[in-house]
C-alpha positions in Angstrom: 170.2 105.2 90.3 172.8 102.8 88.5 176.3 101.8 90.3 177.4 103.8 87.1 175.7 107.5 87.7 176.4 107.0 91.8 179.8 106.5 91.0 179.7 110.1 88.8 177.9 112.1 91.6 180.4 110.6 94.4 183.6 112.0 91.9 181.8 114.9 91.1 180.9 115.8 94.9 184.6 114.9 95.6 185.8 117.6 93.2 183.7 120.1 94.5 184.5 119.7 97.9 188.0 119.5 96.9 187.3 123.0 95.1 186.0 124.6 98.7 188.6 123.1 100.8 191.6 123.8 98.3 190.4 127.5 98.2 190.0 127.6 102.3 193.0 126.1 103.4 195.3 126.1 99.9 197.1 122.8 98.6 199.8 122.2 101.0 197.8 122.4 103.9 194.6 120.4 102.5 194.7 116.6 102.6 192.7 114.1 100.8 191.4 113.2 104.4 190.0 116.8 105.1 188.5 116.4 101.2 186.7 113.6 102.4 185.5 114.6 105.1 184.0 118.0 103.4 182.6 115.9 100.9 181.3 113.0 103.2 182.8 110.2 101.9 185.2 107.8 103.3 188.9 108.8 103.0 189.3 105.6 100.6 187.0 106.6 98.2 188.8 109.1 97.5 191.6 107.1 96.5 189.8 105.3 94.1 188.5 108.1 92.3 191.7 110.7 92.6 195.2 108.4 92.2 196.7 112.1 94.0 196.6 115.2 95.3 197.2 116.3 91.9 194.6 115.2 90.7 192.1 117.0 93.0 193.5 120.1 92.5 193.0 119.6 88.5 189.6 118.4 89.8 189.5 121.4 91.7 190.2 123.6 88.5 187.9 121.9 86.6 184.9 122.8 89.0 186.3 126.8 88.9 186.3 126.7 85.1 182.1 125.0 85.7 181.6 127.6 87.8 182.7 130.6 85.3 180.5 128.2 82.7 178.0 128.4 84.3 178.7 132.4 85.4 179.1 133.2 82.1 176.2 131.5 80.0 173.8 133.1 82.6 175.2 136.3 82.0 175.1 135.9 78.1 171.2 136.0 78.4 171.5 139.3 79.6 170.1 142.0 76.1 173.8 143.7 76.2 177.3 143.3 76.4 177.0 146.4 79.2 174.6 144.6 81.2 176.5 141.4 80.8 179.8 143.3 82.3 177.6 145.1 85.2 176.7 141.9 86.0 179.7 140.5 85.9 181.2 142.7 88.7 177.8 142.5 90.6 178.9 138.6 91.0 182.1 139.5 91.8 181.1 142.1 94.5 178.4 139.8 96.5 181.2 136.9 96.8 182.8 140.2 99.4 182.1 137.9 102.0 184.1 135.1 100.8 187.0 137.0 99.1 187.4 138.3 102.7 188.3 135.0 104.2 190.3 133.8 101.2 190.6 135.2 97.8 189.9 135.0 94.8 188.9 130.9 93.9 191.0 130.6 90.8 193.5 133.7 91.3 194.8 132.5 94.7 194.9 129.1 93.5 197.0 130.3 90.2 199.4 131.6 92.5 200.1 129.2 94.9 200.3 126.4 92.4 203.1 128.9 90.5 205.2 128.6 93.6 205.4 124.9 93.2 208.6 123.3 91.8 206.8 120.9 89.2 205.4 123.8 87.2 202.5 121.7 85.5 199.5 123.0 87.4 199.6 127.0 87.5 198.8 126.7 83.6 195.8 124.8 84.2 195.2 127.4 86.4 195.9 130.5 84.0 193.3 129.1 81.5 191.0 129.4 83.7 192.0 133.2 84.2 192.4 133.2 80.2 188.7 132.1 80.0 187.3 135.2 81.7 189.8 137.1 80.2 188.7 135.9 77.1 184.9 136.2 77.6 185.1 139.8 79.0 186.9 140.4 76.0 183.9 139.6 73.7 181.9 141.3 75.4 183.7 144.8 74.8 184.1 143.7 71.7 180.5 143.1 70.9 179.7 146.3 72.7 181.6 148.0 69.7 184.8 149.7 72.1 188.3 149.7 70.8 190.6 147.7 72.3 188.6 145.6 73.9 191.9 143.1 74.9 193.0 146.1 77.2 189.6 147.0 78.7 189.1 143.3 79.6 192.7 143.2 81.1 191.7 146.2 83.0 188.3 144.8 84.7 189.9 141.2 85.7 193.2 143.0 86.9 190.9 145.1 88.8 188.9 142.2 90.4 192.1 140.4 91.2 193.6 143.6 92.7 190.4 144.2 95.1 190.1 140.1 95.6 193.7 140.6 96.8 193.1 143.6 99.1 190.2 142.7 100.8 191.7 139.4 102.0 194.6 140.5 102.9 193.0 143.6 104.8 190.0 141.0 105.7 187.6 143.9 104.4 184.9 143.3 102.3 184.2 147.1 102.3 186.7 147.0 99.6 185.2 145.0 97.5 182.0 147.1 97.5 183.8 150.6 97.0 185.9 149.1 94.3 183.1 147.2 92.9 180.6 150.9 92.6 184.1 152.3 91.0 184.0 149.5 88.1 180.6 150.0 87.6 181.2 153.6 87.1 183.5 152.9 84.8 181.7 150.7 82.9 179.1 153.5 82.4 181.8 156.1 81.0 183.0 154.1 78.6 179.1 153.9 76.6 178.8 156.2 74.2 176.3 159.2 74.5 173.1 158.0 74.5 173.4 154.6 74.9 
């Protein structure tokens, strides 16, 4: 491998273990040492590839916004909008585990980077929210329902909602229960005999 491509999988590593630690232990309480460290690389590296905290946590963001990539185009070779929506909260319901010990990935990070003073980062964060929003929208609008905005605002207010709850109650029983209610929901809103 070339100095040039181990240079790209050291950064890349570094922004996904900035991702897992940022979503673990939140920005003000993650340094770049702890990043390091999760991503096995001496602290220094990490200055030459991230100038700042900063710029991990848009590092950070960027791997979240992968990840729903990478979500969503596996979803999209799903035969219908319905299935690609049941899926959808399937994903959501067998991260319970996870959402338990800290939240929702993108949502928690949205809102802790609102609190900060700068204001620069929390709308990096929100289109990454946007970016499902916008995808779930398509797909109730390719499955033919009317207002398909609203529905999608629905089902990701609803995942945030039950992210929320079942960290903050540690329960991923919530997640499960709220998960079988969306997918119920889901199934009322095809028309008869789809």
């Amino acid at each position: 491998m070339d100095r040039r491509a181990r240079a790209s999988q050291k950064r890349r590593r570094l922004a996904a273990a900035a991702a897992r630690v940022l979503h673990q232990q939140g920005v003000e309480r993650t340094t770049l040492a702890d990043i390091a460290r999760e991503a096995d690389v001496p602290v220094g590296n990490v200055y030459y590839y991230f100038k700042t905290k900063d710029e991990l946590v848009q590092a950070a963001l960027a791997e979240h916004q992968a990840h729903l990539d990478e979500l969503t185009d596996a979803l999209d070779r799903l035969p219908t909008p319905r299935d690609r929506l049941r899926a959808l909260v399937e994903a959501w319901v067998a991260q319970r585990d996870t959402a338990a010990r800290h939240g929702c990935p993108t949502g928690t990070l949205a809102v802790e980077l609102d609190k900060r003073a700068d204001g620069t980062l929390d709308a990096e964060a929100g289109a990454v929210i946007r970016r499902l929003l916008d995808w779930t929208a398509t797909q109730f609008r390719q499955w033919g329902l009317p207002d398909p905005d609203d529905h999608a605002l629905t089902l990701v207010c609803a995942y945030q909602g039950m992210s929320l709850l079942t960290n903050a109650l540690r329960d991923p029983a919530i997640m499960t229960r709220e998960g079988e209610r969306l997918l119920r929901w889901l199934d009322s809103l095809a028309p008869e005999g789809e």
